[in-house]
Backbone bond lengths (Angstrom), bond angles and torsions (degrees), N, CA, C in turn:
res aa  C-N    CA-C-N  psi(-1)  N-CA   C-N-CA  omega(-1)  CA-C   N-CA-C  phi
1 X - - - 1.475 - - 1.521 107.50 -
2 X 1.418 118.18 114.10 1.660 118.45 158.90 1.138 111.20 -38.92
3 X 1.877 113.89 151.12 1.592 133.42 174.73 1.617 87.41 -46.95
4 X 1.315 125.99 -49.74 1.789 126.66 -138.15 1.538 100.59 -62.77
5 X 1.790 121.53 -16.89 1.404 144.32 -168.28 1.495 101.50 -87.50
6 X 0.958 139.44 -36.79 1.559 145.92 174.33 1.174 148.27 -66.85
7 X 1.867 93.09 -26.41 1.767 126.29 154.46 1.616 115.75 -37.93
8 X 0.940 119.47 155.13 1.609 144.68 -173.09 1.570 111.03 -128.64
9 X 1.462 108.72 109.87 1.176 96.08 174.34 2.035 130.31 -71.81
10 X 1.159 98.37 134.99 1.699 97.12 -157.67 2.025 90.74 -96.26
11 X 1.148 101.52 112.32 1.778 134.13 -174.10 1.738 92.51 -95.08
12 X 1.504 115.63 98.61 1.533 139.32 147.61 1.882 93.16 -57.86
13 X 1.252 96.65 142.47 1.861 110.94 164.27 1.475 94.32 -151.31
14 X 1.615 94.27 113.99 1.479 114.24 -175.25 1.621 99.85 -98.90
15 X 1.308 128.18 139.82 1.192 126.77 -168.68 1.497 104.59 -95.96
16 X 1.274 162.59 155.35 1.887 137.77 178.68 1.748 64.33 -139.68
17 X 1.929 91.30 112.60 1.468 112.18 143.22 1.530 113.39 -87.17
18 X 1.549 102.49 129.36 1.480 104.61 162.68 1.504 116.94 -99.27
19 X 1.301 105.36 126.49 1.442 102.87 -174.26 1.228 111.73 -102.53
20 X 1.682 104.79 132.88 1.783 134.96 -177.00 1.796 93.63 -30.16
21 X 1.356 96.06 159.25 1.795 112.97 153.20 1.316 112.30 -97.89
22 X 1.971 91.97 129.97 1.596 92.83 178.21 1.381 116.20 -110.06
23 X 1.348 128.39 153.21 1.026 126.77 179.57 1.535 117.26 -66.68
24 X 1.241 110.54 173.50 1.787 134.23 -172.27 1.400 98.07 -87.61
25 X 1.050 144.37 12.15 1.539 140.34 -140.52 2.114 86.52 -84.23
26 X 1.420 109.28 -52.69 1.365 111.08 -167.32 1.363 115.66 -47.53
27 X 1.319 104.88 -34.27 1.715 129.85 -165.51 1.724 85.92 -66.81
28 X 0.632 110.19 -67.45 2.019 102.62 -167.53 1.271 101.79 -78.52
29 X 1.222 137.99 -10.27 1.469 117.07 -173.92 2.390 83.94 -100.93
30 X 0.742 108.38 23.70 1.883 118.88 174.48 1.511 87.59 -122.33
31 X 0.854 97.82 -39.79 2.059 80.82 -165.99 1.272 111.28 -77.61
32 X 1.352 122.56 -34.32 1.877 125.29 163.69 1.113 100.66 -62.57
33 X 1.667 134.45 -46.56 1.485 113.38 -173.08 1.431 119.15 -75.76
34 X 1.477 115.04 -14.41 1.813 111.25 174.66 1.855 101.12 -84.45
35 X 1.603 109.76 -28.95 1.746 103.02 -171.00 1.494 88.22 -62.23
36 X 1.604 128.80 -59.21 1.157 121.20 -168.50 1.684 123.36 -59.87
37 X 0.782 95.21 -9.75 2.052 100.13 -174.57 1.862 86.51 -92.77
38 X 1.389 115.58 -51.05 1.703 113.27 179.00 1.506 106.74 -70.08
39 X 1.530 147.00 14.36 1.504 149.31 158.35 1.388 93.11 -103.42
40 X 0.896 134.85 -72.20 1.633 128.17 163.47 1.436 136.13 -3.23
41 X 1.562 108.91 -58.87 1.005 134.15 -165.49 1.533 101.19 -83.91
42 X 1.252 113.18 -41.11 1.386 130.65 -164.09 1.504 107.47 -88.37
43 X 0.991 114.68 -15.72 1.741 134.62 175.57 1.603 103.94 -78.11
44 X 1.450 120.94 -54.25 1.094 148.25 176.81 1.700 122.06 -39.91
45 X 1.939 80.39 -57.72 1.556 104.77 -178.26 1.986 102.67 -62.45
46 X 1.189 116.34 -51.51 1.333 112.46 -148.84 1.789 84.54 -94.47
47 X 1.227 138.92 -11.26 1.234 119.51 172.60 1.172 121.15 -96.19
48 X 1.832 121.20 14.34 1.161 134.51 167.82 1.648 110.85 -107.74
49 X 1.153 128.98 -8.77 1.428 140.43 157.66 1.807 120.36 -99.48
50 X 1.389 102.33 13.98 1.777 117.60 168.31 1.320 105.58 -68.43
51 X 1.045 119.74 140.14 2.008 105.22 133.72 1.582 122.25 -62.19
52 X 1.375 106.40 -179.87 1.333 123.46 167.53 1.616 125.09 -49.16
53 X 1.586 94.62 -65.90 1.435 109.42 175.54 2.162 118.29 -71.82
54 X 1.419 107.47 -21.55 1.642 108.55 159.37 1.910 112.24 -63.83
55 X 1.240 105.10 -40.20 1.013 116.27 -163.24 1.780 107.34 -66.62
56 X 1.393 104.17 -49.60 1.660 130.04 172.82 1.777 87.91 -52.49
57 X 1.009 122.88 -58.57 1.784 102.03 -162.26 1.516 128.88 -114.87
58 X 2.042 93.36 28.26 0.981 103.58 164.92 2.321 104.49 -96.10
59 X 1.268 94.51 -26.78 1.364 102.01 150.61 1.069 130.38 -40.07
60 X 1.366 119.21 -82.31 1.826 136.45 164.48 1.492 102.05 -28.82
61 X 1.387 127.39 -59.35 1.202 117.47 -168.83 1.490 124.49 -65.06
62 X 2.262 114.47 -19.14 0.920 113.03 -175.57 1.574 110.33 -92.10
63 X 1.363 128.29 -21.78 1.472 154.27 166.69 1.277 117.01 -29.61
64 X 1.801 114.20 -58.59 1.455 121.31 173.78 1.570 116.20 -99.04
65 X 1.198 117.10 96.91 1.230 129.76 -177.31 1.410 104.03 -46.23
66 X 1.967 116.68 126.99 1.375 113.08 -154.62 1.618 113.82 -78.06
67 X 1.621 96.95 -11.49 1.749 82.54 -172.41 1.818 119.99 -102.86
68 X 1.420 92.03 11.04 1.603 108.16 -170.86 1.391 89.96 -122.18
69 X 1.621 128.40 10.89 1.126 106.51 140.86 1.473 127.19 -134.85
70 X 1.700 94.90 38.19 1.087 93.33 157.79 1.843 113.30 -124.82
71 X 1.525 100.26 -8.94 1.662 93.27 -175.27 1.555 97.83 -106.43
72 X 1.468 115.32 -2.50 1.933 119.87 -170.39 1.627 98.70 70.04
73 X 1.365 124.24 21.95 1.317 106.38 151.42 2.133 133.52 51.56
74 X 0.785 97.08 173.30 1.496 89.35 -163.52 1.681 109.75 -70.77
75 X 1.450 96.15 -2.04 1.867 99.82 173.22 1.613 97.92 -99.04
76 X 0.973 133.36 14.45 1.667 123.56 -155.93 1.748 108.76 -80.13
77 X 1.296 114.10 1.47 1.635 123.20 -172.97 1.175 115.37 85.93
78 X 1.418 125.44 -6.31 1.678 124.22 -179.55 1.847 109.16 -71.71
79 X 1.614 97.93 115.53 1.647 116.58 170.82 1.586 104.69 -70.20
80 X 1.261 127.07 -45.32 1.410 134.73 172.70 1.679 105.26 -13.35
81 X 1.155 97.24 117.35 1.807 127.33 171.35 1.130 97.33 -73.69
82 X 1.583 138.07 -50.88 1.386 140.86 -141.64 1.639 91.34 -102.77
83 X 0.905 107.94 126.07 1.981 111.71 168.04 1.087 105.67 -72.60
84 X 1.718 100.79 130.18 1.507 107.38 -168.11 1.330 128.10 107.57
85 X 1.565 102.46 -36.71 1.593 124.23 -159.76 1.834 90.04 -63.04
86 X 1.450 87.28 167.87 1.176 117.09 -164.15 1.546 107.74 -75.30
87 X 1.334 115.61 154.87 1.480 113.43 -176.65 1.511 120.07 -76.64
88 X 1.112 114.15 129.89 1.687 117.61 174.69 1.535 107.08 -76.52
89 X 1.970 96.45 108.71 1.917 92.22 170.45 1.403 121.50 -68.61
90 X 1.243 133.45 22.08 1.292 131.23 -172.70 1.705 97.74 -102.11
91 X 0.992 112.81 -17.56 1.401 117.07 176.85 1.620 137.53 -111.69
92 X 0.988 148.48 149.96 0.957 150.11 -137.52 1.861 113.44 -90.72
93 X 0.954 120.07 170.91 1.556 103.03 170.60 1.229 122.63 -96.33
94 X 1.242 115.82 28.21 1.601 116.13 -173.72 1.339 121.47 25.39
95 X 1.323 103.76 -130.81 1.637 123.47 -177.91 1.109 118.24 -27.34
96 X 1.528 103.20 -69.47 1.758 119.65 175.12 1.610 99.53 -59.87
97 X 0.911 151.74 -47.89 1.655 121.17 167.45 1.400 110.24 -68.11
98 X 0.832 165.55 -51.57 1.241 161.52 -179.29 1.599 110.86 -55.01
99 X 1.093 127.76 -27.49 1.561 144.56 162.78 1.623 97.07 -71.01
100 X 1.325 113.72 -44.62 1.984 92.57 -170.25 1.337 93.66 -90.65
101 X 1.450 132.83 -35.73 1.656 113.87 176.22 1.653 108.50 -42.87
102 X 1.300 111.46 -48.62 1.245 106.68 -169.79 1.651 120.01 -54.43
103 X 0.929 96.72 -68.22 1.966 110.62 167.78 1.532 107.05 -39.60
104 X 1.290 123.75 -28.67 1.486 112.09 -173.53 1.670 108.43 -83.03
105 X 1.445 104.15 -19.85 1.568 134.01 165.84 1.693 101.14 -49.90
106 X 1.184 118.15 -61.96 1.597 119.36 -132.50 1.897 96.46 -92.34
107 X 1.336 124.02 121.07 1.338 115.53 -162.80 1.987 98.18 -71.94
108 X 1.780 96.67 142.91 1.244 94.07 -172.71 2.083 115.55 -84.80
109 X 1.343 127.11 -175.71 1.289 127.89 -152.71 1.414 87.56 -73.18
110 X 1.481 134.80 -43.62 1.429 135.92 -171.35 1.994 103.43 -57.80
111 X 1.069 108.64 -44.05 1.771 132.99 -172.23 1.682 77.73 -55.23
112 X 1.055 126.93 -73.80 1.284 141.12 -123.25 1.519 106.29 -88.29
113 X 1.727 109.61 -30.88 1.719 111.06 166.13 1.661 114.27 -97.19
114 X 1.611 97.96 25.26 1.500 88.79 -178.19 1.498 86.12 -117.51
115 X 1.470 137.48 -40.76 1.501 125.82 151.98 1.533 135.11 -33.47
116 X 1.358 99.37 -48.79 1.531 109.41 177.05 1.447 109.25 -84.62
117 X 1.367 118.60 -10.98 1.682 108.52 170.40 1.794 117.24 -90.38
118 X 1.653 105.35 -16.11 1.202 114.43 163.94 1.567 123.89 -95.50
119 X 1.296 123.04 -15.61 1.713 130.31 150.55 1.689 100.30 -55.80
120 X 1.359 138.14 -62.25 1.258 142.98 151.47 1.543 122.68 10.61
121 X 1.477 96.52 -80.35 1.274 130.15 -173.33 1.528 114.70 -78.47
122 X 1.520 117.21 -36.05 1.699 116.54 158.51 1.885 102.63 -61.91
123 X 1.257 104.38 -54.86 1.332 94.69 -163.93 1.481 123.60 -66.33
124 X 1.678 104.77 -13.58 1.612 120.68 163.16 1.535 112.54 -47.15
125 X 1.267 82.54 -66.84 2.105 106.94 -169.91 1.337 106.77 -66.74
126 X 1.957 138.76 -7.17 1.217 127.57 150.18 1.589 121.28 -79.07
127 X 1.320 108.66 -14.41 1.363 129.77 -157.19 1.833 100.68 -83.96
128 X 1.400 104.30 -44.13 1.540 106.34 164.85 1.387 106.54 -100.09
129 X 1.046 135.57 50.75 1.308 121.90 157.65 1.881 107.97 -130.53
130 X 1.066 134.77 104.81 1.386 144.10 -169.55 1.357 100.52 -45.47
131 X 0.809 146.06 -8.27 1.328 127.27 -132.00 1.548 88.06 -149.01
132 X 1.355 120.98 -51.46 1.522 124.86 -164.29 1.409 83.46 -91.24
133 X 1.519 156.98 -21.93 1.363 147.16 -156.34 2.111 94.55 -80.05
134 X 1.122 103.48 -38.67 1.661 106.10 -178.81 1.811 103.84 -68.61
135 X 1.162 129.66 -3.94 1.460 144.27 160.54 1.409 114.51 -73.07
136 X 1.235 122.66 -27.26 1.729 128.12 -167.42 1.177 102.44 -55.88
137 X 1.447 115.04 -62.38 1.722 112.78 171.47 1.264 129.87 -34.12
138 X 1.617 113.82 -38.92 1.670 111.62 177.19 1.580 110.88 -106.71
139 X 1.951 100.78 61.13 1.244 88.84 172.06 1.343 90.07 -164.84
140 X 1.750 124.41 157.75 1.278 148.04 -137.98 0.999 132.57 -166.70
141 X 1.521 103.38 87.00 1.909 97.44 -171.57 1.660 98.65 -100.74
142 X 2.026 87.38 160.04 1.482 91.07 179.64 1.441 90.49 -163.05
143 X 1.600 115.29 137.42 0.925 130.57 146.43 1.568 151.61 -32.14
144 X 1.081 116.86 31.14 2.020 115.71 -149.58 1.913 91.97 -74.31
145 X 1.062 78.40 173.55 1.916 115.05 176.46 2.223 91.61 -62.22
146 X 1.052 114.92 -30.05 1.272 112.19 -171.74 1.715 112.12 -80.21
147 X 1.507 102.45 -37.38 1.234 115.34 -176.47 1.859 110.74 147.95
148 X 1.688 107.90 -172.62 1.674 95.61 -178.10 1.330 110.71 -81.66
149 X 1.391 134.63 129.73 1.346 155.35 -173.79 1.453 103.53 -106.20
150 X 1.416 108.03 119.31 1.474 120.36 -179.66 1.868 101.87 -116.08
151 X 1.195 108.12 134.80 1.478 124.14 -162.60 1.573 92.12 -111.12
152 X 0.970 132.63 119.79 1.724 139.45 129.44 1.234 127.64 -94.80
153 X 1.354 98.37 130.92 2.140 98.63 -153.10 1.617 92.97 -147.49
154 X 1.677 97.39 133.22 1.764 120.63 -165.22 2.052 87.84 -80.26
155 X 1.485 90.34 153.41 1.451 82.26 169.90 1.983 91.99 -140.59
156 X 1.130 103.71 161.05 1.646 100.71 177.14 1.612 125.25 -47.01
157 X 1.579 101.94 -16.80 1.889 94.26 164.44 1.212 114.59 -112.36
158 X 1.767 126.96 -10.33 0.918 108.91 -168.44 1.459 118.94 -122.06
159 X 1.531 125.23 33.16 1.472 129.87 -147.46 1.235 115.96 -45.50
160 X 1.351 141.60 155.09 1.802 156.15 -172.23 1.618 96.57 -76.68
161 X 1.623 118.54 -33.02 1.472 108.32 -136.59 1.779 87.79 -159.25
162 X 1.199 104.00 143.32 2.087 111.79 168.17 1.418 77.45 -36.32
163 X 1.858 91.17 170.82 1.197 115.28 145.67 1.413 137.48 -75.19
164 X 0.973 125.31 84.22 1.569 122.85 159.89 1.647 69.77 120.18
165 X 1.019 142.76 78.91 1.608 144.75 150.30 1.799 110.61 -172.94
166 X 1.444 81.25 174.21 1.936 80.04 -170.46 2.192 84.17 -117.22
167 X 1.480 113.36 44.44 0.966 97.98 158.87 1.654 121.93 -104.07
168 X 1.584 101.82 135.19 1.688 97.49 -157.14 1.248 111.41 -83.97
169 X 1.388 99.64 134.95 1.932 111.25 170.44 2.013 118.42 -43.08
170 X 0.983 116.43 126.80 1.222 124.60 173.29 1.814 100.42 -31.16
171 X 1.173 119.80 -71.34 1.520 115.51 -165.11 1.543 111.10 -78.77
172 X 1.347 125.25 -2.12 1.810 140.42 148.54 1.323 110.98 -53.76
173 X 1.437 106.94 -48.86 1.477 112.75 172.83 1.242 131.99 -62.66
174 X 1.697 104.18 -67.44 1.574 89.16 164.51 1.231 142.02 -57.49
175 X 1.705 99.77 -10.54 1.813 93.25 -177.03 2.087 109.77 -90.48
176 X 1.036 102.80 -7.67 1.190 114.21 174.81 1.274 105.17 -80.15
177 X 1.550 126.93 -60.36 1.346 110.69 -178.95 1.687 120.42 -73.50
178 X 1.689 116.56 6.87 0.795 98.25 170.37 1.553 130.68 -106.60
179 X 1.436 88.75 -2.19 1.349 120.63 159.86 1.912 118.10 -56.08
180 X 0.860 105.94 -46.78 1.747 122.22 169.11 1.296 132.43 -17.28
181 X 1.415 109.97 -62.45 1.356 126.43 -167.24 1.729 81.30 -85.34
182 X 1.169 133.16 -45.78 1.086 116.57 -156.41 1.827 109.81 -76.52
183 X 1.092 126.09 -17.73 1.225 135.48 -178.39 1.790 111.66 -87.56
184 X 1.559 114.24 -13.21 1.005 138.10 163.41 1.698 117.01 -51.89
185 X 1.499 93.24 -39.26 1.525 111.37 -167.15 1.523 118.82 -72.08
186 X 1.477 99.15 -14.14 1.626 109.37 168.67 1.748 128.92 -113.21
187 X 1.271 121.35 119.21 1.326 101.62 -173.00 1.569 131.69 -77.40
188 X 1.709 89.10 26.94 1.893 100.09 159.98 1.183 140.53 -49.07
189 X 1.293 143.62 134.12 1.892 123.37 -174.02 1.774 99.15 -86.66
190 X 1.054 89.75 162.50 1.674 102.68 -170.77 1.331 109.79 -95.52
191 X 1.346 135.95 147.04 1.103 135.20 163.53 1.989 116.55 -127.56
192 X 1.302 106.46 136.76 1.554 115.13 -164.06 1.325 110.28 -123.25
193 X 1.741 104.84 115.96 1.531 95.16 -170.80 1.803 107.82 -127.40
194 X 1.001 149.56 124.57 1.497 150.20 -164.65 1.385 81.51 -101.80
195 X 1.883 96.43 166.70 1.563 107.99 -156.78 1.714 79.76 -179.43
196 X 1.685 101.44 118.15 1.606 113.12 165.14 1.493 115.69 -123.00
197 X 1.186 128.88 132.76 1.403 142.71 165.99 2.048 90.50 -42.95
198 X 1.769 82.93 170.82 1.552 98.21 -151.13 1.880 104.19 -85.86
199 X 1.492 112.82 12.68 1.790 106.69 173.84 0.455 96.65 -73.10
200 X 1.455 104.91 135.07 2.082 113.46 176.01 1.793 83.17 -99.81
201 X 1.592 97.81 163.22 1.409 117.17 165.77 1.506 131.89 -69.08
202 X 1.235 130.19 121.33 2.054 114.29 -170.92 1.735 97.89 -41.80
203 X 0.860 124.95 -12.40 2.146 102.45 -174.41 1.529 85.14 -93.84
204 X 1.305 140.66 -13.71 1.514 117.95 172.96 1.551 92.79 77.38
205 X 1.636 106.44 176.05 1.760 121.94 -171.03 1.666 85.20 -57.38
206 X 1.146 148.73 9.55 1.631 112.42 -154.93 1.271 103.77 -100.13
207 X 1.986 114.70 -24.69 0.984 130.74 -173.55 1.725 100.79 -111.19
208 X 2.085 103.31 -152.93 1.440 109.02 -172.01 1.446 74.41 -62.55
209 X 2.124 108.54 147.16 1.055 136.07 152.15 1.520 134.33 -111.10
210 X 1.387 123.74 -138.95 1.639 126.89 165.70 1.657 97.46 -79.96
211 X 1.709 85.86 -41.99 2.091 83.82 -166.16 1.207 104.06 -48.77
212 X 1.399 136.99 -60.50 1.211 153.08 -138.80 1.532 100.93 -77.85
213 X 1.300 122.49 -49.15 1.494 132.46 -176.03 1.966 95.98 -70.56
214 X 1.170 105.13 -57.40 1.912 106.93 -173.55 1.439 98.41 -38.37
215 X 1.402 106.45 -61.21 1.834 102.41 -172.44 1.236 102.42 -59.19
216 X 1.429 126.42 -53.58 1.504 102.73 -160.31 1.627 104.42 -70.81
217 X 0.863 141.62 -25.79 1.115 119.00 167.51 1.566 127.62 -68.73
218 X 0.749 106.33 -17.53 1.868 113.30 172.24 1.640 95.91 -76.19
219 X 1.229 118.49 -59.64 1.607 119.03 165.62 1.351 112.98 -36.16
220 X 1.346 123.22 -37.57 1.747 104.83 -167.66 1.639 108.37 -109.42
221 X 1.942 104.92 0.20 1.229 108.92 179.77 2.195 91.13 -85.48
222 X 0.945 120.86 -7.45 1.401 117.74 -173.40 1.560 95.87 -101.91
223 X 1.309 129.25 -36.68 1.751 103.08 -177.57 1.738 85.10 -75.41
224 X 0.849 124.74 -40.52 1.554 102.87 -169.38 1.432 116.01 -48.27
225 X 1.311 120.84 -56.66 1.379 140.08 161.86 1.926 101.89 -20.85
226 X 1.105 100.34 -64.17 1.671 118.14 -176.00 1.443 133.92 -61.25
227 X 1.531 97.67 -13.76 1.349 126.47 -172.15 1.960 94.01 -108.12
228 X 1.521 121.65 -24.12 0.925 96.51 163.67 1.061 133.13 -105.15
229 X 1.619 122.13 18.97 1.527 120.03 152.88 2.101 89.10 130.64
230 X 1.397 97.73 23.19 1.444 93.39 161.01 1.277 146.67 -91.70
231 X 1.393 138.60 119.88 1.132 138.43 -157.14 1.418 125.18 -54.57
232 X 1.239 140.18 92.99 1.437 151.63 -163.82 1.468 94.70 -47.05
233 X 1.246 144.79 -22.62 1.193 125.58 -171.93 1.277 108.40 -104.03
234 X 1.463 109.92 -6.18 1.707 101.51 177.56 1.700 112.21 -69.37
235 X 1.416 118.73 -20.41 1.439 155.92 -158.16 1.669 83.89 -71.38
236 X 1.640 108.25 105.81 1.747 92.67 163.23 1.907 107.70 -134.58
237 X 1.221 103.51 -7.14 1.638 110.69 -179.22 1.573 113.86 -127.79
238 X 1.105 142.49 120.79 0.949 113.31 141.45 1.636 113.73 -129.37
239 X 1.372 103.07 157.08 1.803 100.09 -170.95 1.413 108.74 -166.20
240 X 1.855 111.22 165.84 1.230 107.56 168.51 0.977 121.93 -139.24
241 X 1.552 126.36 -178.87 1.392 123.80 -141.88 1.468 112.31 -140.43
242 X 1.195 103.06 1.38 1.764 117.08 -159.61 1.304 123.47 23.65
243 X 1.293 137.47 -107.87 1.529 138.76 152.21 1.314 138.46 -89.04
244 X 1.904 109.58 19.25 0.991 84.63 -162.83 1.685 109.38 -130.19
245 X 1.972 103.90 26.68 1.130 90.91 149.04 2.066 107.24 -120.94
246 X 0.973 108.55 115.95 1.791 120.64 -170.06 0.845 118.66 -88.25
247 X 1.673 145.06 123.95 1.320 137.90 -153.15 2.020 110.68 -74.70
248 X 1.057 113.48 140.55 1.690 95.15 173.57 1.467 118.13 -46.00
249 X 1.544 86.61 168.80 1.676 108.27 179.62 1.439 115.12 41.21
250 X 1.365 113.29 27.15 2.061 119.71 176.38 1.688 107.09 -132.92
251 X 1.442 122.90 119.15 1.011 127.85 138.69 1.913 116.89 5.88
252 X 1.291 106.34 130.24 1.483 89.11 171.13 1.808 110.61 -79.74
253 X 1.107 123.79 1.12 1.451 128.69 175.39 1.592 102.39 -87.72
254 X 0.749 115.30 -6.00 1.788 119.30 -170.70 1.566 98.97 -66.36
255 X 1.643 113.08 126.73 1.684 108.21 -176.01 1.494 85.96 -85.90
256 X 1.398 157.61 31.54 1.392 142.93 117.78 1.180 116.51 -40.45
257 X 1.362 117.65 -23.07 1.620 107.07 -152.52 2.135 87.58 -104.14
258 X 1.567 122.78 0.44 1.104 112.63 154.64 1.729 125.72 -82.13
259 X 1.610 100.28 103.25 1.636 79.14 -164.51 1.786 81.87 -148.93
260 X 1.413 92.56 163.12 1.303 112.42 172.56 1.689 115.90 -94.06
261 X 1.452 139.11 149.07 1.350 123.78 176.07 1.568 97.84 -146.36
262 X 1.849 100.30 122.62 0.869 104.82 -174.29 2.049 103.15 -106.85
263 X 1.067 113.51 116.15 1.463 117.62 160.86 1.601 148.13 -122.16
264 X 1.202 92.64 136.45 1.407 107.29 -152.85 1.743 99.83 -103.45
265 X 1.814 94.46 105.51 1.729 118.59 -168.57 1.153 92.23 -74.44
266 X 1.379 101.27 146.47 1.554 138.70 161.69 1.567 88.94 -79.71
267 X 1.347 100.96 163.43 1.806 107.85 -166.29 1.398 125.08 -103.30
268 X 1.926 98.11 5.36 1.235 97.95 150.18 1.029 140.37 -85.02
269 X 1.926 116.35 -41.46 1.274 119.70 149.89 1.062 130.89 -22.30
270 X 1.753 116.18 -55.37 1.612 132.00 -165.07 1.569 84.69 -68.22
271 X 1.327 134.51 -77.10 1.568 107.20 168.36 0.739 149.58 -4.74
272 X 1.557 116.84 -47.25 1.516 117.58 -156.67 1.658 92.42 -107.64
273 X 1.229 133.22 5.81 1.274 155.67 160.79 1.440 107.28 -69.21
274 X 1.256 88.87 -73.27 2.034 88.99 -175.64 1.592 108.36 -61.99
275 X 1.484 122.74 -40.74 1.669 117.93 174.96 1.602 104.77 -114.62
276 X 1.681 104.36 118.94 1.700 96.48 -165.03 1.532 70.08 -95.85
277 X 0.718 138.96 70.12 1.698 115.77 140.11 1.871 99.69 -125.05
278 X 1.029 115.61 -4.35 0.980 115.04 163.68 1.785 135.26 -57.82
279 X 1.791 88.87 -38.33 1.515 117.90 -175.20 1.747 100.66 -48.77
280 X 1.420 93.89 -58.80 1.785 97.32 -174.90 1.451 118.57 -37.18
281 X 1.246 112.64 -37.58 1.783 105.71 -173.50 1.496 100.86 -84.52
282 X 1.138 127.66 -3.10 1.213 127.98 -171.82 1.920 111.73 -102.21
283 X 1.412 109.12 135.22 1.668 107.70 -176.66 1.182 115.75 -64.63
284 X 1.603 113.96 134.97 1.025 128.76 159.38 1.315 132.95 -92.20
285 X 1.699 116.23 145.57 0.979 135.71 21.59 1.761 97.76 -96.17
286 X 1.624 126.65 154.14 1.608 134.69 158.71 1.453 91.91 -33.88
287 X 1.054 124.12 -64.32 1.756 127.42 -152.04 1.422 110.20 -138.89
288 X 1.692 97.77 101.46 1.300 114.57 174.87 1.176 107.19 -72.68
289 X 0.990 147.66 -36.14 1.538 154.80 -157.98 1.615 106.51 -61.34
290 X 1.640 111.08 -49.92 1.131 100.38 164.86 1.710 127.27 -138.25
291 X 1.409 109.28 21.44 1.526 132.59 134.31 2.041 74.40 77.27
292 X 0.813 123.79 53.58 1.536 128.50 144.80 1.119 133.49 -48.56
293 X 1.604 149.35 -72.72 1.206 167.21 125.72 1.828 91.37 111.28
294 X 1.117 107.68 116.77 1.289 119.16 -173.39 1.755 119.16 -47.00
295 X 1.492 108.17 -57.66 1.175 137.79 -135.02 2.072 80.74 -112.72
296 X 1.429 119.35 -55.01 1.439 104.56 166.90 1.323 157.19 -61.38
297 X 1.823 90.86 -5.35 1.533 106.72 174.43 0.929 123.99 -73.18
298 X 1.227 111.37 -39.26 1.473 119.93 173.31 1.684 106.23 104.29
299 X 1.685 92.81 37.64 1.390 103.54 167.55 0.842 158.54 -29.70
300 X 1.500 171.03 41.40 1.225 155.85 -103.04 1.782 105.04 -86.96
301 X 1.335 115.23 91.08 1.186 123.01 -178.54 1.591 119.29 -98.02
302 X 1.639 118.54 146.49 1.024 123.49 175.39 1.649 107.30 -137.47
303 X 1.516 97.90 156.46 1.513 113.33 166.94 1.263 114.81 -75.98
304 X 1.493 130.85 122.79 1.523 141.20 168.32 1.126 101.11 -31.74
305 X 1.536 121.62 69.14 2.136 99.08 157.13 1.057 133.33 -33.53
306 X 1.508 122.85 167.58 1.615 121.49 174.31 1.564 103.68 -92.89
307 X 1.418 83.28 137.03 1.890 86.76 -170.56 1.547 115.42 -76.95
């Protein structure tokens, strides 16, 4: 018998997997994640071609949740068993008052281009002035819930005021009085607040202190004000604060934290200023941002004298 007779036939066994049907499930859980990446994108697009002030009251509108402020919601003070039922006058309006205090709080879009068209117009009139343009740096506008807040802040070369006095620097002066006429232009009341870094004086609180220096300098930042053609009646606060409200992210020794702040009230505030019983229905704190509370600091407040 030939080798070719001795061979073994070699038997392959191929297995044929049939593979299950799978569902589409991936396909739509891809198509919500591209619709959602295309709402995204498209959110993106048109809130980068907003203005400032669209942008501000597309906020506002997302802030007060629409149906708790329009029915006062499950805090609204209603005892009513029956849904729907009628309001019990023995009780208060909850939510829904506390929802319109708030809004009467929040300055409206008209409030808000008449601030930013007068931040504008200060920052114009430093912009041509040589002298007040080297000032831009020590200065800070901001928008709060109270109204526009203008910051003047000492820095180690360029201080507002002597040392340890409320006598004002030559270029403090002119930018204040040139500030004047322009603050004239709104019939907002003014508010004046002094602000000293944390050296205390060798006589300690017992003698002249921060308090004593903060006011007077808010005092001599207002005849200055007055001397440049500002209206004594716009004048409704002035006060000081010594060290102990300090700007964020600074050391309380930081000569930033010597600064003057001039703000220009919205006319509810200035209200709720002239009648503090007003304040109560109104949310606290005015200014979360930096949780101040006028009346709890332990302010050293004064009445706007006549200059």
């Amino acid at each position: 018998m030939s080798q070719g007779g001795d061979r073994r036939p070699i038997i392959i066994r191929r297995k044929k997997v049939v593979h299950a049907h799978h569902g589409g499930a991936w396909k739509i859980a891809l198509a919500d994640f591209m619709t959602a990446l295309m709402a995204l994108f498209l959110v993106m697009w048109i809130l980068s071609s907003a203005s400032e002030e669209q942008r501000i009251g597309v906020a506002e509108y997302f802030s007060t949740p629409l149906v708790t402020a329009i029915t006062g919601g499950d805090g609204s003070g209603s005892t009513s068993v029956i849904p729907g039922g009628g309001p019990d006058p023995s009780h208060s309006a909850g939510e829904r008052a506390r929802i319109d205090a708030l809004q009467r709080t929040r300055p409206s879009l008209e409030e808000r281009r008449f601030v930013r068209n007068l931040q504008e117009r200060i920052e114009r009139a430093i912009a041509e002035d040589e002298e007040l343009r080297q000032l831009r740096d020590q200065m800070r506008f901001d928008l709060t819930r109270e109204g526009l807040r203008i910051q003047l802040f000492d820095t180690e070369r360029r201080p507002m005021f002597k040392l340890g006095s409320d006598q004002v620097e030559p270029y403090m002066r002119n930018l204040l009085r040139t500030m004047a006429p322009l603050l004239n232009e709104l019939p907002n009341d003014l508010s004046i607040s002094g602000h000293t870094d944390s050296v205390a004086y060798a006589g300690g609180y017992r003698g002249y202190s921060n308090w004593g220096l903060s006011s007077d300098r808010a005092n001599a930042s207002r005849r200055e004000l007055l001397e440049g053609g500002l209206d004594p009646d716009q004048l409704l606060r002035v006060s000081g604060f010594a060290d102990r409200v300090i700007l964020p992210d600074t050391k309380p020794n930081d000569p930033a934290n010597r600064r003057i702040e001039l703000l220009v009230l919205l006319p509810e505030i200035a209200e709720a200023i002239r009648h503090p019983n007003v304040m109560a229905e109104m949310p606290s704190p005015l200014l979360p941002s930096e949780q101040e509370g006028v009346d709890e600091s332990g302010a050293a407040q004064q009445d706007a004298p006549e200059p």
